[in-house]
BABA-246164 format. One record per residue: residue in three letters; x, y, z of N, C-alpha, C in turn. Coordinates in nm, 2 decimals, m for minus. Each point is the difference from the previous one (the first is absolute). Layout:
BEGIN
 resn    n_x    n_y    n_z   ca_x   ca_y   ca_z    c_x    c_y    c_z
  ALA      X      Y      Z      X      Y      Z      X      Y      Z
...
END
This chain:
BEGIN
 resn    n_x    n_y    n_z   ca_x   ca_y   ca_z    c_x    c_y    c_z
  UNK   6.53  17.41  28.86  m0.09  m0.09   0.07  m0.11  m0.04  m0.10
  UNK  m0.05  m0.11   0.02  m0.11  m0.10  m0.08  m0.06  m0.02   0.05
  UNK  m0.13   0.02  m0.04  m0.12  m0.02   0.04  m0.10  m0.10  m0.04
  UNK  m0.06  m0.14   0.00  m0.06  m0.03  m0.08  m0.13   0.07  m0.08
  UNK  m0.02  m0.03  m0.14  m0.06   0.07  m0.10  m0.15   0.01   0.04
  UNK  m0.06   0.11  m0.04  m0.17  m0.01   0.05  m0.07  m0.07  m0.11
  UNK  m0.07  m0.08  m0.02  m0.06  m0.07  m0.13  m0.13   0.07   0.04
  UNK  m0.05   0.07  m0.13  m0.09   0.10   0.00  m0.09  m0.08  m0.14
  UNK  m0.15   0.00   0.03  m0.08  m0.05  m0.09  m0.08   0.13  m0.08
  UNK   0.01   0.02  m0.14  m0.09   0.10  m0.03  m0.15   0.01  m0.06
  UNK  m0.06   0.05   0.04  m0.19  m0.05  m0.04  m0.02   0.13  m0.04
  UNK  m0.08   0.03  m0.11  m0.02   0.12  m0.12  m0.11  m0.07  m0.08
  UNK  m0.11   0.09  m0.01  m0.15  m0.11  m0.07   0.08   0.04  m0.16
  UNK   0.09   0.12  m0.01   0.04   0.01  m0.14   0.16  m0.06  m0.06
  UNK  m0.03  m0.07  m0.06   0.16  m0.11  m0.06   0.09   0.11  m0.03
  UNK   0.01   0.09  m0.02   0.07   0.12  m0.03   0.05   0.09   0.13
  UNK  m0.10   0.00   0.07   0.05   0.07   0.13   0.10  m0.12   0.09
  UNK  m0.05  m0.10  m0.01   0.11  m0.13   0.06   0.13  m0.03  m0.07
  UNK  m0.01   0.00  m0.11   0.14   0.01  m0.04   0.07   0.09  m0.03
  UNK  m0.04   0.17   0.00   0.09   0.08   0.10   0.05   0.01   0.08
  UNK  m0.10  m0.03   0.13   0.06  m0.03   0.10   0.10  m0.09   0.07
  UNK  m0.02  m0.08  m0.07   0.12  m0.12  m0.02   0.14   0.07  m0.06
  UNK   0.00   0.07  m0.13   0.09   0.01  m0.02   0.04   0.10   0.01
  UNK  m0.04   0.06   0.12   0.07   0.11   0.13   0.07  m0.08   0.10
  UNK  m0.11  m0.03   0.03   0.05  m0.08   0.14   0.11  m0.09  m0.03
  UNK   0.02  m0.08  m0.08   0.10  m0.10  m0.02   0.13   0.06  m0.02
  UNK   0.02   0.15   0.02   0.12   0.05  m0.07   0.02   0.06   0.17
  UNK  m0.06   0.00   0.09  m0.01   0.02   0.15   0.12  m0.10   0.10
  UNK   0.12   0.03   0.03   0.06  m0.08   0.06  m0.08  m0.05   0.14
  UNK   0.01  m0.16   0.06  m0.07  m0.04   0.09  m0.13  m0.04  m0.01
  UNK  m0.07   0.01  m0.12  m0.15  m0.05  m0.02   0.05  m0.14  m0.11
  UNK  m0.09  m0.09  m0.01  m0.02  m0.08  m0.06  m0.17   0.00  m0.06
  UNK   0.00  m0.02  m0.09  m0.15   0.03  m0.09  m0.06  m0.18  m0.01
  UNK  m0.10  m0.02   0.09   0.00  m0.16   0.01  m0.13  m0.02  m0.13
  UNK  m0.07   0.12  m0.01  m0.10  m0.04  m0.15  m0.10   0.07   0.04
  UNK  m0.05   0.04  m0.13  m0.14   0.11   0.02  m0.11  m0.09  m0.04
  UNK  m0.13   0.07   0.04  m0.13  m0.07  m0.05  m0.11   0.14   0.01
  UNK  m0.11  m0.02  m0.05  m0.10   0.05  m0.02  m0.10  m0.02   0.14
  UNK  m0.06   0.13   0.05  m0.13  m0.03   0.12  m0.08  m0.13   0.00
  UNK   0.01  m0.09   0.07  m0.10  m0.10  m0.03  m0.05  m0.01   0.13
  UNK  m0.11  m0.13   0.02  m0.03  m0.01   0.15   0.08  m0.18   0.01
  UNK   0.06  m0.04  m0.08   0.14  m0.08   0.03   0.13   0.07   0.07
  UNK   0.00   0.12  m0.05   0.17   0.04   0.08   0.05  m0.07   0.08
  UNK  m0.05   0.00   0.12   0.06  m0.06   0.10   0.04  m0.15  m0.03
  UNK  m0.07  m0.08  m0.09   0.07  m0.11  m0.01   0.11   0.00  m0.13
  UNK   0.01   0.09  m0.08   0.16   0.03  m0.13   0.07   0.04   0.14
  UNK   0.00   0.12   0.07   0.08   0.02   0.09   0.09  m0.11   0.11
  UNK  m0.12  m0.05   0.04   0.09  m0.15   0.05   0.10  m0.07  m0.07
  UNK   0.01  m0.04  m0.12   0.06  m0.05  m0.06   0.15   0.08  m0.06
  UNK  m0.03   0.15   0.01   0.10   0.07  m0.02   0.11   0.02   0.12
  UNK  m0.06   0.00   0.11   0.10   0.03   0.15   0.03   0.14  m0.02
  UNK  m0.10   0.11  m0.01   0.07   0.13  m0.01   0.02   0.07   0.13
  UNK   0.07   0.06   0.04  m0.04   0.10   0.10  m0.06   0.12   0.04
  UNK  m0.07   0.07  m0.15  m0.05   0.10   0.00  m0.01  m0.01  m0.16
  UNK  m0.17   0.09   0.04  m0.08   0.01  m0.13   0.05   0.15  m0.02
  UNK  m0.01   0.02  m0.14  m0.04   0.19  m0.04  m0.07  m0.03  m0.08
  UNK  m0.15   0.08   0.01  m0.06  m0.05  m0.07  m0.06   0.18  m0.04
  UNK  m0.02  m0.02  m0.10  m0.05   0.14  m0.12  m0.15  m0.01   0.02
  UNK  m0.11   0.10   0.03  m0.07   0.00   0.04  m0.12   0.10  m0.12
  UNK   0.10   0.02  m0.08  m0.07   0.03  m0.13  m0.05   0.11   0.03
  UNK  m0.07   0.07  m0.09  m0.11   0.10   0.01  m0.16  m0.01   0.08
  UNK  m0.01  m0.15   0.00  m0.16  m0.01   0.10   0.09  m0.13   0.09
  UNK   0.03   0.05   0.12   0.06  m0.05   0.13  m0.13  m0.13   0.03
  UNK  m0.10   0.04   0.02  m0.10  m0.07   0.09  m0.03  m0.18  m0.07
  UNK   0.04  m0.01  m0.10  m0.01  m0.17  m0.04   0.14  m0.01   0.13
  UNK   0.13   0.03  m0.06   0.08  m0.05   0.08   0.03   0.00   0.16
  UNK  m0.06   0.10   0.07  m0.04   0.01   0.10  m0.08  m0.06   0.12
  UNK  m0.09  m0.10  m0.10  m0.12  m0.07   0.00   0.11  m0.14   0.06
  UNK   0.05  m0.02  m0.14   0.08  m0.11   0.02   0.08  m0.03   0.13
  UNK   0.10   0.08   0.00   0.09   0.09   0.15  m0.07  m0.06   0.11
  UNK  m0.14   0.09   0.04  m0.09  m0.05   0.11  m0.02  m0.15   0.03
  UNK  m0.04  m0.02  m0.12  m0.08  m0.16  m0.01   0.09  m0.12   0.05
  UNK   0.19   0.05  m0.08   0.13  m0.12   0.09   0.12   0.05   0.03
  UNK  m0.08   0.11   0.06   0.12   0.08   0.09   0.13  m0.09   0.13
  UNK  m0.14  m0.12   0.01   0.11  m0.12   0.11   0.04  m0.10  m0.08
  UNK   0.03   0.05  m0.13   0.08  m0.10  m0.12   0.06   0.03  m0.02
  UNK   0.07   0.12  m0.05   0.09   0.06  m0.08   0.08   0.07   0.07
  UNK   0.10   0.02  m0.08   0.11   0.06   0.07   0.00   0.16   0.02
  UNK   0.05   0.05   0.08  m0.02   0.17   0.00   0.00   0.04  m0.12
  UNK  m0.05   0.10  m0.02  m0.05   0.04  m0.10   0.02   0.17  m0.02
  UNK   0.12   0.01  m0.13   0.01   0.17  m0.02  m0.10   0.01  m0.13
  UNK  m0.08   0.11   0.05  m0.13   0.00  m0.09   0.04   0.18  m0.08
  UNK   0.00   0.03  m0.20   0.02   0.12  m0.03  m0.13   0.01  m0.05
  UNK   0.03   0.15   0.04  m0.10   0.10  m0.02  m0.03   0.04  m0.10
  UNK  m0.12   0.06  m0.09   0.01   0.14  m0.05  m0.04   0.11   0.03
  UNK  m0.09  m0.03   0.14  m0.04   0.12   0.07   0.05  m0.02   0.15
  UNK   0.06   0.09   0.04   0.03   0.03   0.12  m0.12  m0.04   0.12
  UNK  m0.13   0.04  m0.01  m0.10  m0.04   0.10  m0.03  m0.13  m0.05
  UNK   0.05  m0.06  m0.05  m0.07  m0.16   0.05   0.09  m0.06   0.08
  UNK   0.09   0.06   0.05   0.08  m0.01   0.12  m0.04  m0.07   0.13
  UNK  m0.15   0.07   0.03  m0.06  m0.08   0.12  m0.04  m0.15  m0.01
  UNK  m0.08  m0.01  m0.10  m0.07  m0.11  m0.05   0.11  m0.09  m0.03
  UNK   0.11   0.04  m0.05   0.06  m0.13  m0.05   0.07  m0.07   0.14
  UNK   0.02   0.10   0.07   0.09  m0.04   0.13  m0.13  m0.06   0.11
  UNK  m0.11   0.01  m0.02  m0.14  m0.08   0.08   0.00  m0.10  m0.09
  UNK   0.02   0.00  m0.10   0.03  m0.16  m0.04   0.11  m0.08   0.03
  UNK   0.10   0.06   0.03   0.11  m0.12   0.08   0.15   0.01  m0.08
  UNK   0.01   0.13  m0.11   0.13   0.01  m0.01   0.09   0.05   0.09
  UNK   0.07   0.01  m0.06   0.12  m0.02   0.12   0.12   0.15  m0.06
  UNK  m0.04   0.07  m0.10   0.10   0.07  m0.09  m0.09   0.06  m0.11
  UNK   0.00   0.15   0.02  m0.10   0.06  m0.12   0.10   0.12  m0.05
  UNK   0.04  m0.03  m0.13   0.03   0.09  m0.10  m0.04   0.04  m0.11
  UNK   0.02   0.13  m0.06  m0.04   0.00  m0.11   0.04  m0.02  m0.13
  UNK  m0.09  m0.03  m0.14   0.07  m0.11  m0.08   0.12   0.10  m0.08
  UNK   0.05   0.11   0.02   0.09   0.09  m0.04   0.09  m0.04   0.06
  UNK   0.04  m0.06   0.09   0.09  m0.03   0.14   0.14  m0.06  m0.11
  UNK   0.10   0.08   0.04   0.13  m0.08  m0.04   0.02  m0.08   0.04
  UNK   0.08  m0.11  m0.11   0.04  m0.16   0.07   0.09   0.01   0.12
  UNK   0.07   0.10   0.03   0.07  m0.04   0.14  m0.07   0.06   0.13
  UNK  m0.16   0.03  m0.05  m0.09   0.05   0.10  m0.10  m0.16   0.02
  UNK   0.02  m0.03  m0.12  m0.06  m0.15  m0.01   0.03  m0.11   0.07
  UNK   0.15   0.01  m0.02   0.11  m0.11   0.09  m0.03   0.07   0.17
  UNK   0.00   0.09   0.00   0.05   0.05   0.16  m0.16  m0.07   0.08
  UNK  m0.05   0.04  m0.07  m0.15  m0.07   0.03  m0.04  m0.12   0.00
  UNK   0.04  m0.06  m0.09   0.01  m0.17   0.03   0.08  m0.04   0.10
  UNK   0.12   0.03   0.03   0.08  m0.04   0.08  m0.05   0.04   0.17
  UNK  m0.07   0.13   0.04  m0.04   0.03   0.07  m0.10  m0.05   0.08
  UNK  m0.12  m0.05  m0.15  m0.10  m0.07   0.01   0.02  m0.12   0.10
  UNK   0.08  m0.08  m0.07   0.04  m0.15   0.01   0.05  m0.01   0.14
  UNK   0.09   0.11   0.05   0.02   0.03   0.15  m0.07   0.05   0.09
  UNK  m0.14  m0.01  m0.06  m0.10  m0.03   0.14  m0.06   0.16   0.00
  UNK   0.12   0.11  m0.08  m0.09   0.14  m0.02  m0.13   0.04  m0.05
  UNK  m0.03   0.09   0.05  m0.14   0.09  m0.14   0.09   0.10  m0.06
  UNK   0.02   0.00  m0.12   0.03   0.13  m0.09  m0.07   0.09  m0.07
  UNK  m0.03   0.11  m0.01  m0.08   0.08  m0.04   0.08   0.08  m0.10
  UNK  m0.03   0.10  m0.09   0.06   0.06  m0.08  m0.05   0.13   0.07
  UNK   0.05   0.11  m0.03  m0.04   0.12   0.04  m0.12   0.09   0.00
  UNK   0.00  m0.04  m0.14  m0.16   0.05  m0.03  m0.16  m0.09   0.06
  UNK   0.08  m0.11   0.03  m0.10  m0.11   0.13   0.01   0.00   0.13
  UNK   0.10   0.09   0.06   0.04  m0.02   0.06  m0.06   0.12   0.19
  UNK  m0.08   0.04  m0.13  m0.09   0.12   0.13  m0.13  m0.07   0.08
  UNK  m0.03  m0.15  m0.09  m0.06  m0.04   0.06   0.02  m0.09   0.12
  UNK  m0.07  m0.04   0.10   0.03  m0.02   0.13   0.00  m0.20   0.00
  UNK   0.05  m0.06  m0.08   0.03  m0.08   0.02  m0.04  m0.13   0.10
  UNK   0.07   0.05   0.16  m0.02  m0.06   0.11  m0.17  m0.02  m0.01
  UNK  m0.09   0.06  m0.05  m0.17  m0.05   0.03  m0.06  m0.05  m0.12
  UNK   0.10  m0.04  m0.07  m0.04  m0.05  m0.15   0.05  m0.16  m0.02
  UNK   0.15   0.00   0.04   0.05  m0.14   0.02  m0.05  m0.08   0.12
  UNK  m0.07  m0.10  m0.04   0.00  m0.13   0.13   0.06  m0.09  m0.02
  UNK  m0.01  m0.07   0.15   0.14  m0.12  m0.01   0.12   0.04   0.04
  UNK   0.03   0.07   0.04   0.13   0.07   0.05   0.03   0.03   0.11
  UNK   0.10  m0.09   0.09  m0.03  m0.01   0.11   0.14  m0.01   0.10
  UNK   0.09   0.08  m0.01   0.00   0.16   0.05  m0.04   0.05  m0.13
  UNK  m0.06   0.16   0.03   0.01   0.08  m0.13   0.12  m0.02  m0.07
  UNK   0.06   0.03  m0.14   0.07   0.00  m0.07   0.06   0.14  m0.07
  UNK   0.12   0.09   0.02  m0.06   0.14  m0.09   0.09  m0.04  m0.15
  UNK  m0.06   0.13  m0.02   0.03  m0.03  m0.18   0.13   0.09   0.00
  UNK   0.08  m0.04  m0.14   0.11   0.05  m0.02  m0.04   0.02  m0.16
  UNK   0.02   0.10  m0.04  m0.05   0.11  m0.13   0.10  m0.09  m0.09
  UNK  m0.04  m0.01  m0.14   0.13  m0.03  m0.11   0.17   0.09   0.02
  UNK  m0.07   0.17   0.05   0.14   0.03   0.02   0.00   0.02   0.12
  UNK  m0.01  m0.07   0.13   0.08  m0.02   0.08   0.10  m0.10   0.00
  UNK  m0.07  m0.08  m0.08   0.08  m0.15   0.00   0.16   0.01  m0.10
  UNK  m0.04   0.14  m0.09   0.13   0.03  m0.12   0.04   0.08   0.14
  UNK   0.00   0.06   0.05   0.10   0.05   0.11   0.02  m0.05   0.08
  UNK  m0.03  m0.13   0.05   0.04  m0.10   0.10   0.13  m0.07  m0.07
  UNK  m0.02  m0.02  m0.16   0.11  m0.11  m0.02   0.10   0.09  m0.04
  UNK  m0.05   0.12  m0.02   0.16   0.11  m0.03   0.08   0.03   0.14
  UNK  m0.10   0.01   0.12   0.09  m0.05   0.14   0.07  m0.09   0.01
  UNK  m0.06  m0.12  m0.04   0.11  m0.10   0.00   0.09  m0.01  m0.01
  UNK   0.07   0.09  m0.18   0.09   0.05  m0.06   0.10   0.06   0.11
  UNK  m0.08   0.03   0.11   0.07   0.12   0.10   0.02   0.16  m0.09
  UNK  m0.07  m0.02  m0.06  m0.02   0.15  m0.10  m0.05   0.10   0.15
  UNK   0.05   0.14  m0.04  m0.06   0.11   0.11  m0.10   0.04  m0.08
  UNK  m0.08   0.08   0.11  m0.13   0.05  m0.08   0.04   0.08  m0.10
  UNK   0.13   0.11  m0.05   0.01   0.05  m0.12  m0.02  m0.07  m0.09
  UNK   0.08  m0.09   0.02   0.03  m0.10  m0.13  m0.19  m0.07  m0.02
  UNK   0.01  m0.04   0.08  m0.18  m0.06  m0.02  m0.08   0.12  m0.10
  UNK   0.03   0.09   0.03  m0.08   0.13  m0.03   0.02   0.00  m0.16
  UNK   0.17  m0.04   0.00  m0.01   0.08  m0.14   0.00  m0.16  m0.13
  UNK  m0.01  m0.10   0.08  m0.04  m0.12  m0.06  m0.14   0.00  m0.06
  UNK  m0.10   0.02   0.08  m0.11   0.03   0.01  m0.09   0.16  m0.06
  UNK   0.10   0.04   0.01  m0.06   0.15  m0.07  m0.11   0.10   0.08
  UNK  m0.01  m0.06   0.16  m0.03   0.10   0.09   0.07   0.08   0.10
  UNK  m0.08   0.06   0.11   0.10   0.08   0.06   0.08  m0.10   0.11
  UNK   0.09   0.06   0.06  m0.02  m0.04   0.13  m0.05   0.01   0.15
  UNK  m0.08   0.08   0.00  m0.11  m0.03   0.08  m0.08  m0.10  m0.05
  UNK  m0.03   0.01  m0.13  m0.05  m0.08  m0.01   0.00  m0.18   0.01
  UNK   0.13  m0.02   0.00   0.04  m0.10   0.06   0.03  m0.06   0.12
  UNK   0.02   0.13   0.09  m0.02  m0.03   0.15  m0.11  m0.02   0.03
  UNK  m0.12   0.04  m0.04  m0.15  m0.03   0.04  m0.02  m0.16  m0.05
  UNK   0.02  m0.03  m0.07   0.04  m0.14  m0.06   0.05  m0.10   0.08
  UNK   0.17   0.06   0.04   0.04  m0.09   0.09  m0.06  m0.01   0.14
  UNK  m0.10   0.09   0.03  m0.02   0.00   0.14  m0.16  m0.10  m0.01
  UNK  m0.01   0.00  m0.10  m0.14  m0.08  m0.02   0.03  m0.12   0.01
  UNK   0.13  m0.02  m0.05   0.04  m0.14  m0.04   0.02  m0.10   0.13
  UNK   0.05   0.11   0.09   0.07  m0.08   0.14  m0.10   0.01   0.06
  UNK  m0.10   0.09   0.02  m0.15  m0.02   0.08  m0.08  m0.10  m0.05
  UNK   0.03  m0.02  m0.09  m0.14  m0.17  m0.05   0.07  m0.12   0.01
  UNK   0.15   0.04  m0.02   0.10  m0.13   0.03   0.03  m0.06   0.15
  UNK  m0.05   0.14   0.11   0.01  m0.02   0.14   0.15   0.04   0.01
  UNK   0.10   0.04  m0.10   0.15   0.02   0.05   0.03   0.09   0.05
  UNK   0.14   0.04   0.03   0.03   0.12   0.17   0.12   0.02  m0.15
  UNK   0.06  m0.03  m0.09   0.10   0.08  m0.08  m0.03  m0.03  m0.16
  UNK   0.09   0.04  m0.06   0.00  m0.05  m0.12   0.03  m0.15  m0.03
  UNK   0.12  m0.03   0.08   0.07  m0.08  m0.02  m0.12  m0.14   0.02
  UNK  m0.06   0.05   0.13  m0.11  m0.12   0.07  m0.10  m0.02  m0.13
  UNK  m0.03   0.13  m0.05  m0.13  m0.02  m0.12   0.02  m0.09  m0.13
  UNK   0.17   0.03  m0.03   0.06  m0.10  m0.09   0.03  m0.17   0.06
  UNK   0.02   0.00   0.11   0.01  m0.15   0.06  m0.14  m0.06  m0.03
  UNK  m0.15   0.07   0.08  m0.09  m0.05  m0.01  m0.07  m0.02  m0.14
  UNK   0.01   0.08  m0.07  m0.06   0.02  m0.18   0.13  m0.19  m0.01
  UNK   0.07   0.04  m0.02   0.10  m0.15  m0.01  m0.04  m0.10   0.00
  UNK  m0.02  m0.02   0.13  m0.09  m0.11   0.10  m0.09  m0.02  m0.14
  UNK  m0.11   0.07  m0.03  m0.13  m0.02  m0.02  m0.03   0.00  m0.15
  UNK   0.14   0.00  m0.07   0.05  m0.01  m0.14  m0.06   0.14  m0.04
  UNK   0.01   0.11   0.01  m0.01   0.09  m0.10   0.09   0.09  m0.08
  UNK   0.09  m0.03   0.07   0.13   0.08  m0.08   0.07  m0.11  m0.07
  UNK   0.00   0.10  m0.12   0.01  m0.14  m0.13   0.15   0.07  m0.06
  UNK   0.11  m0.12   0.05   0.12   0.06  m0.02   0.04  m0.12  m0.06
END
């Protein structure tokens, strides 16, 4: 099954940290890399001209310039996956209007799961962001929205596979409990009554990237 591609824009104040990321992400089946740029208070208008569907934007070691920005045309830009280097700027970045907070260690197919998530209307959080409470931090959201973790989203598309939770387990390198707690998160934020339903709806909403 085919999905059309997510065109993901990348913003990094350091030319070095952007074209890393680029040439992660570009090696990501289903993304398209539409062009990076530096924090300005233009974005929103390079962005226009790009048609991306989501930003990842590197948030450097002093978050608060770009954060600034975020706030200022948050009703301009496209959702926004914002990385970290610290776990607690977690609140602040998500009161400014991202839409996806990880941190800048994040594997590229934690990167992908998150853009793609993003772009479907989700909040993604990474784990170690993920204790924070979200729901009183994001506005604009209207039903609430819940978030799906980098690896719930790698165990949603190994369902898809129709993989059993062993196999998930030993793809992944946890237990299986630990993966049941996983899948049951998965179908409670997805609203689904089976597996099967959680993979139809994730579908629907493009996140299973097959």
């Amino acid at each position: 099954m085919n999905f059309e591609d997510v065109r993901v824009f990348i913003v990094a104040e350091n030319p070095l940290a952007r074209a890393g990321l680029a040439a992660l992400l570009e090696k990501q089946p289903g993304l398209q890399i539409t062009g990076q740029s530096a924090p300005d208070v233009g974005l929103a208008d390079t962005l226009s001209v790009f048609g991306s569907d989501v930003v990842i934007w590197d948030l450097g070691w002093d978050p608060q310039q770009g954060l600034e920005i975020v706030a200022e045309q948050r009703d301009t830009l496209p959702p926004i996956v914002a990385l970290l280097s610290e776990a607690d700027v977690a609140p602040d970045a998500l009161a400014s209007g991202v839409r996806g907070v990880l941190l800048q260690e994040s594997s590229p197919e934690a990167l992908s799961a998150a853009a793609r998530a993003v772009a479907a209307g989700l909040i993604v959080a990474a784990p170690e962001t993920a204790r924070f409470d979200m729901d009183e931090r994001v506005e604009g959201i209207h039903p609430p929205v819940d978030t799906l973790t980098p690896r719930e989203l790698e165990v949603l598309n190994l369902m898809a596979e129709g993989l059993p939770n062993k196999t998930i387990a030993a793809r992944l390198g946890i237990s299986d409990h630990t993966v049941k707690f996983h899948v049951n998160a998965i179908m409670t934020k997805l609203g689904a009554q089976s597996r099967t339903d959680a993979v139809v709806r994730a579908t629907r909403l493009g996140l299973i990237a097959l």
